[in-house]
N, C-alpha and C positions, 0 to 999 in steps of 0.2 A: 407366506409365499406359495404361489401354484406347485404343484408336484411336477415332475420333469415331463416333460410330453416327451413320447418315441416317435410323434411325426417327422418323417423325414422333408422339412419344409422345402427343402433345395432342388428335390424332385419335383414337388407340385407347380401346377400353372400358376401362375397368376390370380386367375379368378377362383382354383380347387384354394388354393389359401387363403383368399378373401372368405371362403364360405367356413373352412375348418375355423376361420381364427373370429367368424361371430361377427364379420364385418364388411363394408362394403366403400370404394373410392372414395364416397363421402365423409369419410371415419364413423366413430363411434359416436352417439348420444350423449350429451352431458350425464344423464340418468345410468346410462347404461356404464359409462366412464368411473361414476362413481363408485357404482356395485361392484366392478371388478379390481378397484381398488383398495377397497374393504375387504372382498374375497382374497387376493392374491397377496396384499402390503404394499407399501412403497419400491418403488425400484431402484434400491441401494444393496450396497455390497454390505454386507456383515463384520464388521469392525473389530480390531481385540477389544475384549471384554475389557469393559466399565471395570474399574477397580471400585468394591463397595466402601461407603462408609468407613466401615468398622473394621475392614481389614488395612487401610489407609490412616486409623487414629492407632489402631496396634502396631504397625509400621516407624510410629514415631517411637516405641520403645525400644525396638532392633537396631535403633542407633548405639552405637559402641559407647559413646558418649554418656547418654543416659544408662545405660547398663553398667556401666560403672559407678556414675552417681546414684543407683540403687544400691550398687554395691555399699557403696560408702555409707546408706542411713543403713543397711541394715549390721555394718561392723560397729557402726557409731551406737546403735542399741546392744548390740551385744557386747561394747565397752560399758552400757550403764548409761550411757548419754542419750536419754529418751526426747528432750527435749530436742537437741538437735538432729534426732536422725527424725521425729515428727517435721521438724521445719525443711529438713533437706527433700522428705516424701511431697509436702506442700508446695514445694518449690518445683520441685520433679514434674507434678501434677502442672502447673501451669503450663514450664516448658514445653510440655507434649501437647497442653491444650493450644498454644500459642504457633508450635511445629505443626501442628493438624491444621488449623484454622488456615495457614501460608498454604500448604499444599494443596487443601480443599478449593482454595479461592484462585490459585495459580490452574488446578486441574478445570476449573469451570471456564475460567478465562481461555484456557487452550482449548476449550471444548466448542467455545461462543464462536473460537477464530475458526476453527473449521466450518462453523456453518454459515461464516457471514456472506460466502457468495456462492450460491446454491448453482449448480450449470443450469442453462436453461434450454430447451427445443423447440423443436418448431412444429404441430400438429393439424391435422385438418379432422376438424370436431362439426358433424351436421352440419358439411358442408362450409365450414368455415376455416380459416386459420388462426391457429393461435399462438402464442407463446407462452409456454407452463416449465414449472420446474422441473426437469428431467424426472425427477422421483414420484411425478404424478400420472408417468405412462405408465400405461396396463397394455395386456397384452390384446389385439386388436386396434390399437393407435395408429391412424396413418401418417406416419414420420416423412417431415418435408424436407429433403437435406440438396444442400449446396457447401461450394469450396469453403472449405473452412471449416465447415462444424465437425463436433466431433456426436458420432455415433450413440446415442443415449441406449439403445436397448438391441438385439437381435431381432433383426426382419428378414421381408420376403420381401423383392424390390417388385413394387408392379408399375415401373417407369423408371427408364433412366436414358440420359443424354450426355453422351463423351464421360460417365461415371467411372472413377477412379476413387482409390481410397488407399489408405495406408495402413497395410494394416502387420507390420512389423512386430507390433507389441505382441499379436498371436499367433503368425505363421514364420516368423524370424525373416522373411523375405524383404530383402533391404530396396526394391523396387514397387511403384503402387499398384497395386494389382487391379485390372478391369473387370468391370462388371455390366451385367448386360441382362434385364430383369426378361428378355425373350428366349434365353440359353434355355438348353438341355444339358442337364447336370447327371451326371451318373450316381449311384445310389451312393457306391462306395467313395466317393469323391473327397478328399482330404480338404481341411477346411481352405485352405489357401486356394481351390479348385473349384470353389462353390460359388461361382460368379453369380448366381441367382439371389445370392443373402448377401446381408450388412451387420456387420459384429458391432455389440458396445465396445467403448472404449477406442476403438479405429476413428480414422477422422478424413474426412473425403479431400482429398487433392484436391480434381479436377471436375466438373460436371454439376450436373444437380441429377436429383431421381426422388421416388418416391417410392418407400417400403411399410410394408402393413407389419406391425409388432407381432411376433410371437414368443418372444421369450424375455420374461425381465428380471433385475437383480441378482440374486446365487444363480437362479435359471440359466442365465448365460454363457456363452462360452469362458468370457472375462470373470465370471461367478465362480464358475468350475478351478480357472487358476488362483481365485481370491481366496478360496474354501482350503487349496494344496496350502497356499501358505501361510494361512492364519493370522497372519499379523504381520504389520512393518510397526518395528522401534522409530521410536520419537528423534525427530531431529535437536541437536546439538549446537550449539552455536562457537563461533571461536571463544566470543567474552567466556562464555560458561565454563570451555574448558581451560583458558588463560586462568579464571577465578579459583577453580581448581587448583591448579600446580601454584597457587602463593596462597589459598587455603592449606594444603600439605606443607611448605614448607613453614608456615606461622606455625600449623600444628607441633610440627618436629620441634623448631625452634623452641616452643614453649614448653612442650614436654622436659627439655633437655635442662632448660631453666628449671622448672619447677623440678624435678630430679633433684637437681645440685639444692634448691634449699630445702629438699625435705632431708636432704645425709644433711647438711649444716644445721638442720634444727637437732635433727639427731643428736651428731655430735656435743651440740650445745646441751644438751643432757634431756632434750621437750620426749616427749612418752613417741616410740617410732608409730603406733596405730593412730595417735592423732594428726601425727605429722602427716600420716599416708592420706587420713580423711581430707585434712586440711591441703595437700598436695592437688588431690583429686579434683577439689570443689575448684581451685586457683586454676587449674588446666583446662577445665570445663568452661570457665570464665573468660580464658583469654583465647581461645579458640573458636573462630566465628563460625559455628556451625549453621548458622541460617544464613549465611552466605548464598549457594545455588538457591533458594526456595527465592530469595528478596529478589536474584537475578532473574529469574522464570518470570516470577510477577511484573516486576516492572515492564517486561518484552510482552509479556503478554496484555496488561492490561493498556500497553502505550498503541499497542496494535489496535483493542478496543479504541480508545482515543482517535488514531488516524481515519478507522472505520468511520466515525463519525463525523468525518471531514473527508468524506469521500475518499480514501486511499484505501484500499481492501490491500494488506501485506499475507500475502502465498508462504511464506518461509518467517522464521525468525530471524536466522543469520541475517537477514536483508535488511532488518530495522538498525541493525548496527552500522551494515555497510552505509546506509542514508546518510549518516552525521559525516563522511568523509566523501563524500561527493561533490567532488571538483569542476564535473563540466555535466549538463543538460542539456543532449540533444532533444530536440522537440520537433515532432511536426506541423505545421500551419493549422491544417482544417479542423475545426473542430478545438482541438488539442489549445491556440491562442485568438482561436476565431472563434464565432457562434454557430459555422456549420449551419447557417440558413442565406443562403445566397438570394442577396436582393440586387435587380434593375434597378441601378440609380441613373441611367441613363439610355434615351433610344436617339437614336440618328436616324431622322428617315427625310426624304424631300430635301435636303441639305443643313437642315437645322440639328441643334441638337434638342432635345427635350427631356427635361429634369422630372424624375419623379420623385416624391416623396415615400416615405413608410420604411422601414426594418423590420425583414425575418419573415415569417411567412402568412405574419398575420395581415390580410389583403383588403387594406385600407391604407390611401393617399391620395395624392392629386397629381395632374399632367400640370408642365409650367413650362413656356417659352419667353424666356426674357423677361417674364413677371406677366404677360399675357394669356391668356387661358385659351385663346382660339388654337385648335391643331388640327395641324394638315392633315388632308383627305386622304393622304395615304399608311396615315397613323391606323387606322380601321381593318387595313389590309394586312396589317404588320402585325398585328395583334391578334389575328383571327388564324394567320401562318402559325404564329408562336403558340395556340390554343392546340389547333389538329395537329399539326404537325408535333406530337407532344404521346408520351407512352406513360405522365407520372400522373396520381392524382393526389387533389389539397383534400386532408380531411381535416376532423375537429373532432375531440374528445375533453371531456373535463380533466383528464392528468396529464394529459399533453396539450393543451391547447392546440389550434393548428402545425398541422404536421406535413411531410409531403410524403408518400409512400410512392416508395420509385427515383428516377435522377435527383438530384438535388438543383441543377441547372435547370433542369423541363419544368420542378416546381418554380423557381424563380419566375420561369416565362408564366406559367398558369396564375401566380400572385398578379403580374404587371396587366394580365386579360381583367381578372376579374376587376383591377382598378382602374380600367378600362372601360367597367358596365359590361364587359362581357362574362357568358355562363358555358366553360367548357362543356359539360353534361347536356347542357341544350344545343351545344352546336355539333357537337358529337352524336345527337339524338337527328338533329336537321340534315347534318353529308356525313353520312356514315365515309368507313373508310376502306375503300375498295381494294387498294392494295397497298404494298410499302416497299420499302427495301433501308432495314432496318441500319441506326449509327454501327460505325467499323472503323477500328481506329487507323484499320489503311484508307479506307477513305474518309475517313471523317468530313462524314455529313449523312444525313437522313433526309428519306424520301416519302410522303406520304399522297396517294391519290384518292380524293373525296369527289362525290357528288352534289352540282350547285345546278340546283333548276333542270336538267336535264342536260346539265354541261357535267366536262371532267377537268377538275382545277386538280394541278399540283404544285406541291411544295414542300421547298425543301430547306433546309435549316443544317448550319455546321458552320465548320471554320471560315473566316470570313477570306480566306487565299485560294479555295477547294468552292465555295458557295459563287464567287465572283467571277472566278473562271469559266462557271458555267453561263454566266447570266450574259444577254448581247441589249440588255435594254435595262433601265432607272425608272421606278415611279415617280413622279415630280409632284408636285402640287397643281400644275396645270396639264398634266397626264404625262404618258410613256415618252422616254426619249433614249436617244441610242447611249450606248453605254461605252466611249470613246476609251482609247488607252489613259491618254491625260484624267479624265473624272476618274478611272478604274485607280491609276497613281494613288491620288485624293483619298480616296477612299479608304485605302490601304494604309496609307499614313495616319488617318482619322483613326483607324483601327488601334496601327501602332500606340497613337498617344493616350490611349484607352487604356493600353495594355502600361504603359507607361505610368500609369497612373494604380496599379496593382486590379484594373478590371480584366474580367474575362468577358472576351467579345463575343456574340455567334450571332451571324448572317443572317440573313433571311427571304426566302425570292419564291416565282411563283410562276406558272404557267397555264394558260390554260388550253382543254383539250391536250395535256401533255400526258405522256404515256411514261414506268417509271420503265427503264431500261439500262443497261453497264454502262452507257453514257451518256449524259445529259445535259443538253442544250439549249440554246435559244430561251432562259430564264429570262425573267423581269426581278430586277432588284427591290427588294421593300427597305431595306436596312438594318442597322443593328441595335444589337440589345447591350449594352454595357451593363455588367452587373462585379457586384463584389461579395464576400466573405466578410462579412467586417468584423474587423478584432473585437475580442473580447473588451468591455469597459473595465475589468480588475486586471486584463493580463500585462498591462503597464505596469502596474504596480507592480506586478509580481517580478516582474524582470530585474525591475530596479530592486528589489529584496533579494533577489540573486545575485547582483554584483556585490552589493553591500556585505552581502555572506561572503563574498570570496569563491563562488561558483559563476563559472563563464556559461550562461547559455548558448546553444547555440543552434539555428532555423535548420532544419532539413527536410527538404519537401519536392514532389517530383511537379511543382507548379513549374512556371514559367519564371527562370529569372528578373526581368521586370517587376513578376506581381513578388515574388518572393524578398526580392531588395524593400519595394515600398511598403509592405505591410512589416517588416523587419526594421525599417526609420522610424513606419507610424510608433512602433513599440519600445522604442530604442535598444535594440539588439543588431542591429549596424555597427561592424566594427571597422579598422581599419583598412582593410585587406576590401580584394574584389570578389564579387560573388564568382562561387567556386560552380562550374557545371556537371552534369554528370562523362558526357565528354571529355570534357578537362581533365576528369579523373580517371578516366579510360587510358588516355594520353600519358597520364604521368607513372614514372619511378616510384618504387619506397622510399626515396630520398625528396624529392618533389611534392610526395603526400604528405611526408611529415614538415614540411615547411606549410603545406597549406592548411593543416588541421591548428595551428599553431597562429597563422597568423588569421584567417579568414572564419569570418561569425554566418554566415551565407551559404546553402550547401543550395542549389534549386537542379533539374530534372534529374533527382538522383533516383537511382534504383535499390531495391532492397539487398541488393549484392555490393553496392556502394556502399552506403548503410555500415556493412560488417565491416567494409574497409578500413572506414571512419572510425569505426569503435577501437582498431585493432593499432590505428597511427596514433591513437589517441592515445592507448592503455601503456603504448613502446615510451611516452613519455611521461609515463608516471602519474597518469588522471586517473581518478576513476570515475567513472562512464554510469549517466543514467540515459537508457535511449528508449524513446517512445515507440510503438509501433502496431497497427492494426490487423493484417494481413499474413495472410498461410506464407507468403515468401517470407514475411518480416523475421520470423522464428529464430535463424541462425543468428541476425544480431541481437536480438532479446536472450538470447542466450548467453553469448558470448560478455554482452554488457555487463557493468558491475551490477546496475539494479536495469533491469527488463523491466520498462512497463507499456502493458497493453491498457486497452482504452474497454470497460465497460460495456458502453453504449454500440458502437459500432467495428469493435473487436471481433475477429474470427475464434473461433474454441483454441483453434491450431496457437496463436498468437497468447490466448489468454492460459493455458500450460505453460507456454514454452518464460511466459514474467515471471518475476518475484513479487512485479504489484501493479493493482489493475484500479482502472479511474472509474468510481462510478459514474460521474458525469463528465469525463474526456476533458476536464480543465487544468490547462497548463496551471490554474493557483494552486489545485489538489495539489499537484508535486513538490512547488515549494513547503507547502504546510506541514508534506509529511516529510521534507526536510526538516523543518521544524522541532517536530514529534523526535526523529531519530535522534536528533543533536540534545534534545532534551532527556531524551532516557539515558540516553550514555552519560549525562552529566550527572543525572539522579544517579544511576549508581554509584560513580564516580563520588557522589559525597556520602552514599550509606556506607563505603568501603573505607572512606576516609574518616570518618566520625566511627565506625566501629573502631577502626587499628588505633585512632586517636586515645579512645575508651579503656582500649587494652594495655596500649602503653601506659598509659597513668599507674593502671590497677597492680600490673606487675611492677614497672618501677618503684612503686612506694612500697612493695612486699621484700624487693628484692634490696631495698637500701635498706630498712628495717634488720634483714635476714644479714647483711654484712657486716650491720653496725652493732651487730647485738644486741637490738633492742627487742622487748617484746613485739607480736605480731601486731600491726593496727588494724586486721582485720581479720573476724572471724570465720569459718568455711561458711556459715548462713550468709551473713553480709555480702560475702563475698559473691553468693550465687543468685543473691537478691540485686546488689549491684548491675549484675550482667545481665540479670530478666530485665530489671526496668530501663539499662541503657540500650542491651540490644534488642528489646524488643520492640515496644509500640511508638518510639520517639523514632527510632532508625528506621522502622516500617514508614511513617510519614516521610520521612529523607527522601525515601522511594518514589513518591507519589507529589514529588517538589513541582508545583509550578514553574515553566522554562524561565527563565531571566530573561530582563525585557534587552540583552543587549546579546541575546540567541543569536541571531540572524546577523550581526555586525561584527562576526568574529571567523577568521581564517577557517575555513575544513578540518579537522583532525586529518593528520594523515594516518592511510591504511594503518602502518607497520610499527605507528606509537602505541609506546605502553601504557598500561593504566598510568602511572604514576606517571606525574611530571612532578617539575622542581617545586613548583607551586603547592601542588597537590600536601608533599614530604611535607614540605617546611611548616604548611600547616597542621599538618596531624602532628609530626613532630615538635613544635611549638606548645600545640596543648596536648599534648600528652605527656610531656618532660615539666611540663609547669605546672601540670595537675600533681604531677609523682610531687613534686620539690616543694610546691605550697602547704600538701595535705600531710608529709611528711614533717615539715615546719607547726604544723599547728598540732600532730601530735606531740613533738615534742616538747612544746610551749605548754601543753596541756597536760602534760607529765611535770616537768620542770615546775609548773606556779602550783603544784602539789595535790592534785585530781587526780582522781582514782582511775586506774588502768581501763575500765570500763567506760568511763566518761570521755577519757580521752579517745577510746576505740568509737564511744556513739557519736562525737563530733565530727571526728574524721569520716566516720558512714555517711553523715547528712554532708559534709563539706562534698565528698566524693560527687553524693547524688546529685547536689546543684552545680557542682561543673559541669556536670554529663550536659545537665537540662542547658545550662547558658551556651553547650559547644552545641548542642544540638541547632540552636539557632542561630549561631555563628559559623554553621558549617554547609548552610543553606547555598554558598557562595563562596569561591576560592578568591576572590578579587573583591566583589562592593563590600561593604558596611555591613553589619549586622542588622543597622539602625534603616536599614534602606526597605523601606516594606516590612518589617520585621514578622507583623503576622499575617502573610500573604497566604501561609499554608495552614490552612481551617484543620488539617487533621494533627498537625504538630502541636497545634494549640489542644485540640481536646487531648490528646494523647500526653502532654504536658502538666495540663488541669488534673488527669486519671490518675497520674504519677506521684503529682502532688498530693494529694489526696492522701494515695495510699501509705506514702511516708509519714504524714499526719499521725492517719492510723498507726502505723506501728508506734510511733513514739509518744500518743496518746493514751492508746488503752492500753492496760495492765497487763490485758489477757498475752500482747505480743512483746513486753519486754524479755521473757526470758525468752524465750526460743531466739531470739535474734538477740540476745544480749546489751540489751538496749536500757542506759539510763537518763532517766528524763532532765533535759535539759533546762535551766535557767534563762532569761530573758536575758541574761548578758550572753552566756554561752551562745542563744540561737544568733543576736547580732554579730557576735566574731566568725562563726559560722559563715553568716551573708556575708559579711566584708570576707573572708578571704576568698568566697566561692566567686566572688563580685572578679577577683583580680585578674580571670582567664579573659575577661572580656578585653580589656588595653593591650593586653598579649598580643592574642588573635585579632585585631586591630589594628596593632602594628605590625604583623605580618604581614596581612592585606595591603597595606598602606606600602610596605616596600617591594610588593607586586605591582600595582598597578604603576609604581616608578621605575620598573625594570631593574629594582637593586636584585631581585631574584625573577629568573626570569623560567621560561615554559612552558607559560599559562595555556595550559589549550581547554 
């Protein structure tokens, strides 16, 4: 990073800063761009320190947990019990390797999320403009900024127009301060007072300007505050801390148990040090200590997942709020449209005329009633719509055709070029002599060009503002007066345009006309019907939201007409009438909430409406995901349960102020990472359930054993090997469960449910109380038919293990079958296979019978075995089976 410079940039001109910072209006040279790149660093803030490796695998022995079960092998060797405190170190060692490997993979994961959506700026490089990652400006960059962005580095403005900026985050001043790159700034001038500069991290209100960079990353003023505070702590989620306080209370719980039968064994006369060992390992065992790690992962890697589906998530808490998301506000444009507005219709001479094509790729055909001849005044209306025009159509191979500029003007420049006309050449033929640019008070625009040594004008706007002017109609057989009765006409034609969810604009012409505050005596050409047309997947996607149990619902500042029919086309028409932004002006709190309740239809709302909506909605218990693109949008992106901004044509302001942002502004992105969220809360929701499941068993069969006076059926090794293999890599895939195909067909979670439902219980408690009662049955059968203490403890080991493995697959799903896809999850299976395996191992080779006390089983023994490990499956079968009857109900 550069050393601090003592220029006092705020003083210099203009152009003295252009020359100190190496640069010049044009910007900087790719070349040149580069070297100081290299030379200075990227322009980022300096982050807390990377935790390494090695202090992150030493980490997992500072667990209280593990430092007790060191404890334990090394009292277990100093009682003479070599073999067991070797097997408990062995044991040891995995844990840690298996605790490292969750945190290692959970830290990269949260590392990938911070960087998957880089900010971006806006640059003028050799004369050009660009868009580059914020962390690729050096100092000497000419930064292009307009409403909305936020401030990438510290400049010198050498341009600005009505510039405003916010800059609260460094001067604490709660209003936006002006700026004005021709001031005279005083040396000593406090930052708030330095109207001549632009801070990182600020974000422009109002205005556009442009500043030459002089200072970037720690350099900055916002560096200098990053450096005071060295770090922000990681955020927390609620799950995380919910999982927490019933982690602590399992622990206590189990402590408390395992207490009482280590005095019972005591008392029973067993040696107190092995009791204590054997205490240790049993507490270790039923307390889920990889709990937080498996929750991190899943939120973090479900976030990768969404990322991949376009939904970039800002926050973690947010991936939780998604599964309980009741209602989806959305906006039109873009958002359930394509955001490329085509002319499917002109009106000109009295006819109408169809065109063909979608989007802005500008090829189709003219069609009158299936006839191809058009009227002579189509030429005229087409050549208005061409100059009379400020956007231009480009082409690039990652964007195909694009329009840079209005989205309507590109419309009109598609309908020329399929036309056979070439705005570039006609713009090249009558330059444009003067204008009087669209104003949404007056809405309409005025352009005067040069034809042969004549002065044509035209003008282009609303078709009530464009007709009012006009005193004559192009016909087919020339000019004719433009009566009240055809003006009527006309205006109804309009309406039934608009009725049809098009947006209409005018079109007329004068010649020798001068452009002046009022204008007269036009000649009418006619209009241009064009549309947004929906998206071809946002149908589906809507109908995947009711299905879910989420009300979508349109909010958009179009025209109610267009707002209603594109809201039928999609089926998000509900019963009620569309609500206006007026109407809402109009109404009470009491009046809003009847309308937010009954009406799917929001059209000329405003971004202050917006928050209204969120706010009548949240009074009745929804939770709110609201779209939004715009520096106003911010307060309800905030307020909503999940804010999300749009990617593509989002403001900086906008993309803060979300929890998640579209990369490509598609109303299907939201549903999927509906999806996603519904999905990870269930994966938990079953690693949480199949652990307690695991542990209930483990402890109930100790704790019957311990009441009934029998010997223990499980060893401290067993018992710790037990816990590695259920809680570790079979629960790890739990995590990483493919959603259920009947995701999206199921009520919302609400907010303020607990993990647990009835459903949830009844299955962990089902196999966990059947696990304890079977494996306890089959020791004692295997005592009783006169097998030796050891045999009956290794049957019971391997019984144990294959329940774990059959619940692991049975637990994939509180409601279907086991049988229903069973190995949909590729990692359950290897991880199952891994298991398997290793239990093999121990009960195969020689070398691992004694440390795990392990005698080798007979071919009748391993089938008694299978059959009772078999009998969890009809259990947990029939537990399912009297969920989805509603005999136990809660299922969420």
């Amino acid at each position: 990073m550069q050393a601090p410079s003592p220029v006092p940039w705020h003083t210099l001109s203009a152009e003295d800063a252009l020359r100190r910072a190496g640069s010049s209006t044009q910007g900087l040279k790719e070349h040149e761009a580069a070297a100081r790149l290299l030379r200075d660093g990227p322009n980022t803030l300096k982050g807390s320190q990377r935790q390494s490796v090695w202090s992150m695998f030493l980490e997992q022995l500072q667990n209280v947990l593990m430092l007790t079960l060191l404890a334990a092998a090394v009292l277990s060797f100093i009682l003479g019990h070599t073999l067991e405190a070797v097997a408990i170190s062995v044991i040891v060692v995995f844990a840690v390797i298996l605790g490292f490997l969750q945190e290692f993979r959970a830290e990269r994961a949260i590392r990938a999320l911070a960087e998957m959506a880089p900010p971006l700026a806006k640059v003028r490089r050799g004369g050009k403009e660009f868009l580059i990652p914020a962390e690729e400006i050096v100092s000497g960059d000419v930064l292009m900024l307009s409403a909305g962005d936020r401030v990438p580095a510290d400049g010198r403005l050498l341009f600005s127009a009505v510039l405003q900026l916010e800059e609260s985050s460094l001067t604490g001043e709660s209003l936006p301060s002006d700026k004005d790159s021709g001031a005279v700034v005083a040396l000593d001038a406090a930052t708030g007072d330095q109207s001549t500069m632009v801070f990182a991290g600020t974000t422009v209100s109002a205005g556009r300007g442009e500043a030459v960079t002089v200072a970037t990353g720690m350099q900055t003023r916002f560096g200098g505050i990053a450096a005071l505070l060295g770090g922000v702590a990681g955020v927390r989620t609620p799950l995380q801390d919910h999982l927490d306080r019933i982690g602590t209370i399992l622990a206590r719980s189990a402590l408390l148990i395992v207490a009482l039968l280590v005095i019972a064994g005591f008392f029973r006369g067993q040696p107190f040090l092995e009791m204590l060992v054997f205490g240790i390992a049993l507490a270790v065992a039923v307390v889920p200590e990889a709990l937080p790690a498996v929750v991190t992962i899943s939120l973090a890697l479900g976030v990768q997942r969404m990322a991949k589906r376009n939904a970039l998530m800002r926050s973690l808490p947010a991936v939780e709020t998604l599964g309980s998301t009741t209602v989806i506000c959305s906006d039109k444009t873009g958002t359930l449209t394509r955001d490329e507005m085509t002319v499917r219709v002109v009106h000109t001479s009295g006819v109408n005329v169809a065109v063909s094509g979608t989007g802005y790729e500008p090829s189709g055909t003219f069609s009158l009633d299936g006839d191809t001849g058009m009227p002579p005044s189509l030429h005229s209306l087409l050549t208005a719509a061409m100059l009379c025009n400020d956007a231009r159509l480009e082409k690039n191979d990652e964007k195909g055709w694009y329009v840079a500029g209005d989205p309507t003007e590109g419309a009109l420049l598609v309908l020329g070029r399929k036309g056979g006309l070439d705005e570039l050449e006609l713009r090249r033929q009558h330059p444009r002599l003067d204008e009087l640019p669209f104003s949404p008070e007056l809405r309409r625009m005025l352009t005067q060009h040069s034809f042969q040594g004549k002065m044509r004008l035209f003008m282009k706007g609303a078709p009530e503002t464009v007709l009012a002017a006009c005193s004559e109609v192009l016909l087919s057989e020339g000019s004719a007066s433009l009566d009240a009765s055809m003006r009527r006409e006309l205006l109804e034609e309009a309406d039934a345009f608009a009725g049809r969810a098009m947006r209409v604009l005018a079109l007329a012409e004068k010649w020798d006309g001068e452009i002046s505050g009022s204008v007269s005596g036009m000649t009418f050409l006619g209009f241009a019907a064009m549309i947004d047309p929906p998206r071809p997947e946002a149908a589906e996607a809507v109908r995947r939201c009711r299905s879910a149990g989420i009300r979508p619902l349109l909010i958009t500042g179009d025209h109610p007409a267009t707002a209603r029919a594109i809201a039928g086309e999609l089926g998000m028409a509900g019963e009620g009438d569309v609500v206006t932004g007026r109407m809402l002006e109009e109404m009470d709190e009491e009046d809003l909430s009847r309308a937010v309740q009954s009406a799917s239809v929001f059209a000329r709302v405003s971004p202050e409406h917006k928050l209204r909506i969120v706010e009548a909605l949240q009074l009745h218990g929804e939770v709110v995901a609201m779209t939004g693109d715009g520096v106003n949008d911010a307060p309800a992106l905030k307020r909503a349960d999940i804010g999300i901004s749009m990617g593509i044509t989002g403001t900086d302001v906008a993309k803060e102020a979300s929890d998640m942002m579209l990369t490509d502004d598609n109303f299907v992105s939201i549903v999927d990472a509906v999806e996603e969220g519904r999905g990870i809360y269930e994966n938990i929701k079953k690693y949480l359930s199949y652990l307690l499941s695991s542990n209930t068993g483990e402890l109930g069969l100790m704790v019957a054993a311990t009441l009934t006076g029998l010997p223990l059926p499980l060893s401290a090794v067993q018992i710790l090997y037990v816990n590695l293999a259920t809680d570790g890599l079979p629960a790890l895939a739990l995590a990483v469960d493919p959603p259920e195909s009947d995701t999206m067909l199921r009520r919302p979670r609400k907010r303020d449910a607990g993990v647990f439902s009835r459903a949830m219980v009844a299955l962990l408690l089902g196999g966990g109380i059947w696990s304890a009662v079977v494996n306890m049955s089959l020791f004692l059968y295997a005592l009783d038919s006169g097998r030796p203490l050891r045999e009956a403890m290794s049957m019971t080991f391997a019984s144990l293990v294959l329940i774990q493995f059959f619940k692991a697959y049975a637990f994939r799903s509180q409601r279907k079958s086991m049988f229903s896809r069973p190995f949909a999850n590729r990692w359950l299976n290897l991880a199952i296979l891994w298991e398997l395996g290793l239990l093999a191992v121990i009960f195969v080779v020689p070398v691992f019978h004694e440390p795990f006390g392990i005698y080798p089983l007979s071919r009748e023994d391993w089938l008694l075995v299978a059959l009772v490990s078999l009998t969890v499956i009809p259990v947990l079968e029939l537990v399912k089976f009297l969920v989805r009857r509603g005999v136990i109900s809660g299922y969420s």
